[in-house]
N, C-alpha and C positions, 0 to 999 in steps of 0.2 A: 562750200556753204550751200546748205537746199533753201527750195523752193520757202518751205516753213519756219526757217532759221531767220528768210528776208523779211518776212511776212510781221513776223514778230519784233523784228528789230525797226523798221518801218514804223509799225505802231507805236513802239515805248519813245522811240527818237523825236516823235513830234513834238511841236511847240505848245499844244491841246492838249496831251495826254496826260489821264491824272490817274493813278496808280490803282489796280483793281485785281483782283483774284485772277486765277487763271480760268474759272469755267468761263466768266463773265468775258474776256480776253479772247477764247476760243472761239462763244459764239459771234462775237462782233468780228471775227475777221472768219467766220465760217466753216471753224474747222470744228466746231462741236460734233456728236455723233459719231461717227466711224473713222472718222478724223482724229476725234480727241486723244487717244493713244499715241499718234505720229507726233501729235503737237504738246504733247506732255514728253516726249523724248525730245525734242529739239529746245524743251525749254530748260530740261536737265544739262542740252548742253550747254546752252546761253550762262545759263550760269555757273557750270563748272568754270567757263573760258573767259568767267569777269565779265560778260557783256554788258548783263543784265542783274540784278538782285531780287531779292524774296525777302521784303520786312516783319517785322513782329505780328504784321495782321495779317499773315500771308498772301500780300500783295507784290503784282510786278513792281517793277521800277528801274528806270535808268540806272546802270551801275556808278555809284557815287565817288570810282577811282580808288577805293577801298581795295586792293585786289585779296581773293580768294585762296585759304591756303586747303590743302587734302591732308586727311588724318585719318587715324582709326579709334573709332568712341567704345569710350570704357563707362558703362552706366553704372549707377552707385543705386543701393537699393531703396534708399529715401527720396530719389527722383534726381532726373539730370545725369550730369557725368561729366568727364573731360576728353578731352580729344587730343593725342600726341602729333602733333602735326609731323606729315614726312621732311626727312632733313633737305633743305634747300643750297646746292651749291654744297652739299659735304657737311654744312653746319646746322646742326638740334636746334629746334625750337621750343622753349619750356611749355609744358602741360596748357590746353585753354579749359577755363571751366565751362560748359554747359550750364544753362536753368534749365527746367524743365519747359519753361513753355518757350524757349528755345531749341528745342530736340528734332524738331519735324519730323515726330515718328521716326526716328531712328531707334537700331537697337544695338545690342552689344557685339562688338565685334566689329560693326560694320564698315566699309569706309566710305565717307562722308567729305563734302565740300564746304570748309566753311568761312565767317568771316568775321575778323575780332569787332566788339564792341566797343570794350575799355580796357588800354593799358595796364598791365599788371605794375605791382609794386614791390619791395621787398615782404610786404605783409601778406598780400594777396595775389594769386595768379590770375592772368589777364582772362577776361570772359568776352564769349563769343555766342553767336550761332548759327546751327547747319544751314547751309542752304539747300542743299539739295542729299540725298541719298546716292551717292555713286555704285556702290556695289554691296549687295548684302551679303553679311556673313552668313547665316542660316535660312529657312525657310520652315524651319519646325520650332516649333514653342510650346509653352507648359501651361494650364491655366485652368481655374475652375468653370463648369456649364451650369446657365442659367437659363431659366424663360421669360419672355413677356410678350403677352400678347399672340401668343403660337409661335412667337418665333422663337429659335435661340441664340444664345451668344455665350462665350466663355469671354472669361475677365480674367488677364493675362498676368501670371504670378509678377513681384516684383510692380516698382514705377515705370514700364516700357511704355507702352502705349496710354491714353488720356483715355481712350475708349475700349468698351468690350467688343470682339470682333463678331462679326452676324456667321455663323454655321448653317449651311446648307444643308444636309440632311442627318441629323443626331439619333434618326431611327432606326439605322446600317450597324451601330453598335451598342444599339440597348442603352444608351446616358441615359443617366437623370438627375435631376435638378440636385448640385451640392457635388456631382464625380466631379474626379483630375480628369484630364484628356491632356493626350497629345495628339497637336492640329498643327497641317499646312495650313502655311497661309499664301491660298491662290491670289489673293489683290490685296496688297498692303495699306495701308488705313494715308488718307491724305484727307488736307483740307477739306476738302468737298464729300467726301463719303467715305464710310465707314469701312473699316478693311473687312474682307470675306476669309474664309480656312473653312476646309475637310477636317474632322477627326478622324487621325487615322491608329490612337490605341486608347484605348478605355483602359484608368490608372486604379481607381477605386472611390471609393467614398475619400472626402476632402477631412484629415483631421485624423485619420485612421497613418499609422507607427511607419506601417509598411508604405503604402502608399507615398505619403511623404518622401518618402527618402527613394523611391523609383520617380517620383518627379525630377527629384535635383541630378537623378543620372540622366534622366530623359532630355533635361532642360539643358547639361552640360555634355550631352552625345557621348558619354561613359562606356567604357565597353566592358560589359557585365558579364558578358557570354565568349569563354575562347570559341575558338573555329577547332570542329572536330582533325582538323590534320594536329594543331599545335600539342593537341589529347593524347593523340595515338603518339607522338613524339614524345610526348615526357614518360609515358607507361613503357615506352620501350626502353629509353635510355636507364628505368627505373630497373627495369625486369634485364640488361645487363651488368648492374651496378654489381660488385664484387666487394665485401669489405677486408676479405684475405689479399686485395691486389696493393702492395705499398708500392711497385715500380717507379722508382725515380724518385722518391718522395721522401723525405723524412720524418724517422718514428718520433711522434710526440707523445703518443699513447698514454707512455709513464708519465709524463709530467703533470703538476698539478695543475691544473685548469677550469678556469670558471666561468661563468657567464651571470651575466648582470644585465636585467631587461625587467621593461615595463610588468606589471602581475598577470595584464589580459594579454601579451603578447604571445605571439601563433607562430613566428618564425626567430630565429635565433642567427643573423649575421657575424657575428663577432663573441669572442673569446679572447680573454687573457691570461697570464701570468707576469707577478713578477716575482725576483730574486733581489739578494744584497749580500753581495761580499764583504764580510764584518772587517776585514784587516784591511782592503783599500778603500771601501768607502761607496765601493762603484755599485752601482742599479744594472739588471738588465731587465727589460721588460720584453714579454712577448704579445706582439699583436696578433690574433690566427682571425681570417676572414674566408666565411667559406667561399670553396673556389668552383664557383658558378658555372664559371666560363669551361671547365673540365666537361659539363655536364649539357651545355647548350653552345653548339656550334656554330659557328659563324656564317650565314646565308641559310640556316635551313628554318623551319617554320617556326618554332621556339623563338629564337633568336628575330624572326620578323616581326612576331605577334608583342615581343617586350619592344624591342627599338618603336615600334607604333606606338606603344602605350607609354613607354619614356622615364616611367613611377609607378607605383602601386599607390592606391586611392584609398586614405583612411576618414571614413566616414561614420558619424555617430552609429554602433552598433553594426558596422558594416564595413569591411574589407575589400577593397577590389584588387586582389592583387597584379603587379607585373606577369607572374608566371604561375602556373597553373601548380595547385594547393600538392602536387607530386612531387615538382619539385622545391615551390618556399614551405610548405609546413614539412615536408619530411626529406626530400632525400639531401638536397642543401643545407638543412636546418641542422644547426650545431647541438645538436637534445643532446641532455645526458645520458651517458654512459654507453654512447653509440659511437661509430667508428665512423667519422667525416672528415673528410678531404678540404685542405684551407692552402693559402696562397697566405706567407707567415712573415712580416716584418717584425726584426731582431734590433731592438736600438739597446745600445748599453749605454751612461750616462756617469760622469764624473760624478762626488760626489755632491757638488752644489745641481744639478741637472742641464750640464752644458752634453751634447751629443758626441763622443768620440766616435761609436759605430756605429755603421747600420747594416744590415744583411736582409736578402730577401731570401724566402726560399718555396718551394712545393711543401708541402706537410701532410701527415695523417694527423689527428688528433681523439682524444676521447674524454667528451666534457667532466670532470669528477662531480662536480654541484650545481645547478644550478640556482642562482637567488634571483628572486626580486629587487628593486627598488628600496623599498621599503622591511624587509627582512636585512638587507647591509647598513641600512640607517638603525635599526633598532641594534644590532648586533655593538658598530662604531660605538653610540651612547649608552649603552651596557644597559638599557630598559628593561623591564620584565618581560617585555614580550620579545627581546630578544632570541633567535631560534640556536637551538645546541648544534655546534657546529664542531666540527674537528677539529683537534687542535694543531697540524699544519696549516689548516684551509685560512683559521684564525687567523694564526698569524703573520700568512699571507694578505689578508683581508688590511690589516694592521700598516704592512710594509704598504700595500697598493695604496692605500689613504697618505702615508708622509711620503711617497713616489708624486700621488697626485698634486697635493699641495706645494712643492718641489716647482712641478713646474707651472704650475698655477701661475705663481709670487711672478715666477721668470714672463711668462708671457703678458703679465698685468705690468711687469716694469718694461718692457718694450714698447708698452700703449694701447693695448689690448682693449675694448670697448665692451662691454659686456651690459644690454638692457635686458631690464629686468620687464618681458611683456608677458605673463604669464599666459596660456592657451585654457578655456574655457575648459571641464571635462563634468560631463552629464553623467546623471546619476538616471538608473530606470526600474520601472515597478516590472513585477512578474509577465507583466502584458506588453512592455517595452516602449510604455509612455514615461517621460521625465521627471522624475518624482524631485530631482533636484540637481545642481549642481555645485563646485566649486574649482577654483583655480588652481591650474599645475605647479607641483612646485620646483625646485631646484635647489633640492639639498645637495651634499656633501655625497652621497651614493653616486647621484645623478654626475656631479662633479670629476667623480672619479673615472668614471668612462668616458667622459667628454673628453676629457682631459690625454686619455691614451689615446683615443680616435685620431683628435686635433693631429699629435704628434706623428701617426702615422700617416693619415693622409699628407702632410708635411712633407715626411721622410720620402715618400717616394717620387709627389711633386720634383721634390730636389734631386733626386735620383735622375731622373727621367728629363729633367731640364740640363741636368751636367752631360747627358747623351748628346743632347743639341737636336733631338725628336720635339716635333710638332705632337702635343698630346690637350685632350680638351678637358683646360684648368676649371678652376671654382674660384670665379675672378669678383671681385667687389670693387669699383672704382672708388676713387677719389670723390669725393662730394666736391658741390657747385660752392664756391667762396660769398657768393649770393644767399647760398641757403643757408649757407654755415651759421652768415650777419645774421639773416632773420631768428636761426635759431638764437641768439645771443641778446636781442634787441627784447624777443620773448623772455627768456628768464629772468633779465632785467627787471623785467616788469614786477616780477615773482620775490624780489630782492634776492637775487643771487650774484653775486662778483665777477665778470667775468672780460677779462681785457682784450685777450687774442680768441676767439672762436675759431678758429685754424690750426690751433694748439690741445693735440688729443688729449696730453693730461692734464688739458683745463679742463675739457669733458670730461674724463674719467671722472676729477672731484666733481662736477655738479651732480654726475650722475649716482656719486656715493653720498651725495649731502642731499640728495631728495629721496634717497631710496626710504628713510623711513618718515617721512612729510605726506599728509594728506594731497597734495599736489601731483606727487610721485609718475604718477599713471599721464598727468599733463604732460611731466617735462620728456619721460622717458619715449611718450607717444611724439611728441613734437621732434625728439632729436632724430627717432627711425625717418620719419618724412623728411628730416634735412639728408638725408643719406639718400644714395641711391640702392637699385636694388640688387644684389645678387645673382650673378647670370652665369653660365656653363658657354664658355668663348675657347677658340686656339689662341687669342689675345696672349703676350706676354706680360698680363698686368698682377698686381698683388692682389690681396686680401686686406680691404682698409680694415672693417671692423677686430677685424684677427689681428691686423698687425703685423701678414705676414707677407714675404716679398714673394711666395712661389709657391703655391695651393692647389690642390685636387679634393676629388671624394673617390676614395676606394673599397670605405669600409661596411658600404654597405648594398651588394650587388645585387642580392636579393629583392631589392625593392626599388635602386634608381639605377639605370641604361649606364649613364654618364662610367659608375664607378665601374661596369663590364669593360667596357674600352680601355681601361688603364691595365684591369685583370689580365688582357690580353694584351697587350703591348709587354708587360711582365714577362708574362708568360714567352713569348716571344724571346723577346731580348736574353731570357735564362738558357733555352734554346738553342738561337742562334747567335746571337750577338748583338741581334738587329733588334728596333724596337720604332722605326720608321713608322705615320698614319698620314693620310693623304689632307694637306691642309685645309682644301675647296668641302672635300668631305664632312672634315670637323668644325668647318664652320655651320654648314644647313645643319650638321647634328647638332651643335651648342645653340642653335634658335629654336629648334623642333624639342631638343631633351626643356630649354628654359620654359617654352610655351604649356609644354603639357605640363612642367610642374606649377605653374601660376596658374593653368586651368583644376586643378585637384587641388591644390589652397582655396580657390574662393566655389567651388562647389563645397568644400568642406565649411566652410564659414559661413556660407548660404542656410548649407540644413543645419548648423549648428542655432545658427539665428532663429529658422523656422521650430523648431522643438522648443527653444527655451521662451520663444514667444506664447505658445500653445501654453506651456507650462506660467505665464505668467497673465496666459486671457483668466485663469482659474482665480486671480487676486485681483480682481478690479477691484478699486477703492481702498483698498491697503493701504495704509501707509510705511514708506520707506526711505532707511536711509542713502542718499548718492553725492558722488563726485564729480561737480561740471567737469567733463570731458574736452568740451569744446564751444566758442562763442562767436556770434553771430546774429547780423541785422536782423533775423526773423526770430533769435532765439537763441537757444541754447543744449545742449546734448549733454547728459547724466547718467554715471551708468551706476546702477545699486553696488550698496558695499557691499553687501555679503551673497551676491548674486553677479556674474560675468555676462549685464547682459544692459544694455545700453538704450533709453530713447531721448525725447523730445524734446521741452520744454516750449510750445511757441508763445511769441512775443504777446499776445492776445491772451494769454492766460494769465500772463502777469498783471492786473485789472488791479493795483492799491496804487500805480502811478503810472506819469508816462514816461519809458526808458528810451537810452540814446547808446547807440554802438557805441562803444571804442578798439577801436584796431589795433591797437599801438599798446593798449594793457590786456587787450584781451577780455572786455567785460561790458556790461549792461547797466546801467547806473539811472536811477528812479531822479528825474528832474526837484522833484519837491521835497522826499524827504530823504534824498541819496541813499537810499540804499543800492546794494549793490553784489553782482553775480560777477564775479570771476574765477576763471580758470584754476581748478585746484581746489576753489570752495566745495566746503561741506554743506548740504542740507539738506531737509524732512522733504519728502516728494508725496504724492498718491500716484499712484497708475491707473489713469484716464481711461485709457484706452489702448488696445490691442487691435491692428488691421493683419493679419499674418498672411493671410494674398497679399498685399503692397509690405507684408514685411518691416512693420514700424507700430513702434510703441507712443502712445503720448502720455506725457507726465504733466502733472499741476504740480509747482510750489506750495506747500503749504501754508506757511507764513502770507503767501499773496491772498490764497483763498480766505484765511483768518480773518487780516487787513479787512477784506472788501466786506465780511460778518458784518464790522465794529461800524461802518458808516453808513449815516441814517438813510431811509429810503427818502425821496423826492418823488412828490405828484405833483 
């Protein structure tokens, strides 16, 4: 223990001492000035080590015997965040909620020391706050520059910081008042003064298409740019490609084969067919996925620059792919009527859709059609805008639909969980600002691919697991028996039935008896948060929401790492015999492939937020219809019917009474003349206000606003 550790301990331990900041601390024992640095690190450790604590006023104090747990904070864009504490002794500690004026300038990523408040409950997670900052994730940040008074400062996108940070010199790259910038930040913001940052990239004007959407790369360290070797390696591999070479492979050529994808999509993964033997009854479907791993080898720069990258990044109007547009838009890419290379599971099926075979193999293939989405939906319901199609292609189209449905029924009687969250999808004017949006859907098209995918990823899970190879699954735990009660105690409130919450097709029903209830969006959001999440592990565990006891992703190499590793294990095993992966290996990989894909979810859902908010600063004072989303002491969260895009309500707006939480139904209820906001209601909003730096919308009730018209003024 130093010199400064005593110094400090000394002072808090007296019988005198009454709880005071740390500048104020520093200079009574001397160490202000050139000291203060040493003595802001030994108070960092004080409190990592429980000596000492940091309260609400950001004052010393004896430590209260509370001990201190370490976590890594997740900030949420309305301000605060939760902190996953590390496991203790081998055993998880549930999520701590942060406030914001609990955060001590933390940021995302970071890890953090901290220390609970209040006990959680089955309704709520226990809430805490940092005490100290132990290690930071980044030191680059996103944020708009401002002036006053000659100085500058930029005001940091998102709720991170409470303050704008002071910029030392913003004349090195031309800012001016309203750009993005990306800035270090040399001294991070504390109590006592203000954090400092360099800019070191001028983004553009704030509100401008482009712009925007290089903040949320910048803000999530995206990598936009390959490295000139991984270039020179796909142009080569490109410029030996051969499509007269079938060696070892077999011809699929002739078969009829389709592909089915998004209308914007740019790369093409997967391809099917299927068949029916009329006299036994039996299906064989073919899965063909293109075979990547043929094309990008293992240790050479290709193949480093995707396992770095882990996923390709889909962002409104912008692609970041895994691997360079040589090989996912063309020479991978399954386009029609070209001659590509696929790694091909063969399952045939009884005729109820139980699995007799399966077969891998190497393949050629050559796509005969390509559809959309929406061109196999209009085709299935025989619409006018139905497109003229072949009449093999048809009635392959025909078989693939009662193929699909087949095993639909089967994996929804297993216990299959299936929510219904639809993903936001913007609409853009010629200049590439938001003219509007609506919700994805998940028709009977979408269905039918899903549905062959599912089964092949499946198939070779199980293939690969009767080897007794260590291979890195696509695992879904079991949910917490804790969450499962709160999800159940929730619907309750909602008037829905339900006895066991532990019993999937008790789920199944609520989740098919709200899917057409104004509520829908509460219950369906509620039951994702009782689940856990989806991770890429060596684990031997199932797939809960699937249903299934032994799962991968294979079918789509193109754009996630995970599915290359099984391509080559495949590949392998067809080879040799062998299909052996190193287990130490697939575990840092199944953290690193999970990481980078939960980093490209919430940069996607960042700039999704940020355009539809822009697009929505355009309607102040509108009014519109929404569905409480969610409730709470300070308020309530709404998101428009006919718009996927969610704000505020707070409790101060509601001015025609005064409301009282309730926890336990989930709602707001006016003491005088009961009325009342809960979860799943419908109602008329205006939109207040738009902050699209802090990323949040407020809304007023209208009914409330009405209210307060009708009662008389008082002088």
């Amino acid at each position: 223990m130093g010199r400064i550790h005593d110094k400090i301990l000394q002072a808090v331990n007296k019988q005198s001492y009454q709880p005071m900041k740390a500048r104020i601390l520093a200079r009574r024992l001397g160490l202000a000035g050139g000291a203060y640095g040493e003595f802001r690190a030994a108070l960092n450790d004080l409190v990592q080590q429980g000596r000492i604590e940091i309260n609400n006023s950001q004052a010393i104090r004896k430590s209260g015997a509370k001990p201190s747990l370490k976590g890594t904070y997740r900030t949420m864009s309305s301000g605060g965040g939760f902190v996953k504490p590390s496991p203790v002794d081998g055993v998880a500690s549930p999520e701590i909620r942060i406030f914001p004026e609990n955060s001590n300038n933390a940021a995302n990523g970071d890890l953090v020391a901290i220390q609970i408040i209040r006990r959680g409950n089955s309704d709520r997670p226990p809430t805490g706050q940092i005490l100290s900052v132990l290690e930071r994730k980044s030191h680059q940040f996103v944020g708009t520059y401002w002036e006053k008074g000659g100085e500058g400062f930029v005001k940091v996108d998102g709720a991170v910081f409470s303050q704008s940070i002071v910029i030392g010199d913003p004349t090195t790259k031309n800012v001016k008042p309203g750009d993005k910038v990306v800035f270090d930040m040399i001294h991070f913001p504390s109590p006592e003064q203000r954090g400092e940052g360099v800019i070191t990239e001028l983004l553009g004007p704030q509100g401008d298409p482009g712009v925007e959407t290089l903040a949320i790369i910048r803000a999530y360290n995206l990598p936009d740019i390959f490295p000139p070797d991984v270039l020179d390696e796909a142009h080569h591999v490109a410029e030996n490609f051969s499509e007269e070479d079938f060696d070892g492979r077999v011809d699929y050529t002739k078969h009829t084969v389709v592909t089915i994808d998004p209308i914007d999509a740019k790369d093409f993964d997967d391809a099917v067919q299927v068949e029916l033997d009329p006299a036994s009854g039996h299906w064989t479907l073919w899965v063909h996925i293109a075979d990547v791993a043929h094309f990008v080898k293992q240790g050479g720069a290709l193949d480093r620059e995707a396992r770095s990258r882990a996923t390709s990044i889909y962002l409104p109007g912008k692609v970041i792919p895994m691997f360079p547009e040589t090989i996912s838009n063309h020479l991978a890419s399954l386009q029609q009527d070209k001659i590509r290379y696929v790694q091909t599971v063969v399952v045939d099926f009884d005729p109820k859709g139980r699995k007799t075979t399966v077969t891998f193999e190497r393949g050629v293939i050559k796509v005969k059609k390509r559809f959309h989405y929406e061109q196999v939906m209009a085709f299935l319901d025989k619409t006018p805008e139905a497109p003229e199609v072949p009449e093999d292609i048809g009635a392959m189209l025909e078989r693939m639909k009662t193929l699909a449905l087949i095993l639909r029924g089967r994996r929804f009687r297993r216990g299959a969980l299936e929510l219904d969250m639809p993903e936001p999808k913007l609409e853009f004017d010629k200049d590439g600002r938001v003219s509007g949006a609506h919700n994805s859907v998940n028709d009977l098209s979408h269905q039918i691919i899903e549905e062959f995918m599912l089964t092949a990823n499946e198939a070779v899970a199980e293939h690969l697991h009767s080897l007794g190879v260590k291979f890195l699954r696509r695992i879904h735990p079991d949910p917490e028996p804790t969450k499962q009660k709160a999800f159940a105690a929730f619907v309750r409130t909602l008037g829905y039935q339900i006895d066991n919450a532990e019993d999937r097709f008790t789920l199944q029903r609520i989740l098919a008896e709200s899917s057409s209830k104004p509520e829908k969006h509460a219950v369906h959001y509620a039951m994702l948060r009782s689940l856990k999440q989806a991770v890429y592990s060596e684990k031997e565990e199932g797939h809960y929401a699937l249903a299934s006891t032994c799962y991968c992703h294979f079918t789509s190499p193109i754009r996630r790492y995970p599915d290359l590793t099984i391509h080559r294990q495949l590949t392998r095993w067809k080879r040799t015999g062998k299909a052996s992966y190193d287990e130490t290996e697939l575990m840092f990989l199944g953290e690193h492939c999970s990481g980078m894909e939960r980093r490209a979810a919430l940069a996607e859902r960042d700039l999704v937020k940020v355009k539809l908010l822009e697009f929505m600063s355009k309607q102040l004072g509108e009014h519109k219809m929404a569905i409480i989303t969610g409730v709470a002491e300070y308020g309530f969260f709404a998101q428009i019917v006919d718009l996927p895009v969610e704000g505020m309500v707070h409790i101060t707006t509601l001015n025609d009474d005064n409301y009282l939480f309730d926890a336990e139904s989930h709602s707001l209820t006016g003491l005088k003349y009961k009325r009342r906001f809960r979860l799943g209601d419908k109602i008329e909003v205006e939109i207040a206000k738009v902050d699209i730096v802090k990323k949040q919308m407020d809304l007023r009730p209208v009914i409330a606003m009405e209210e307060q018209k009708k009662k008389p003024n008082r002088k």
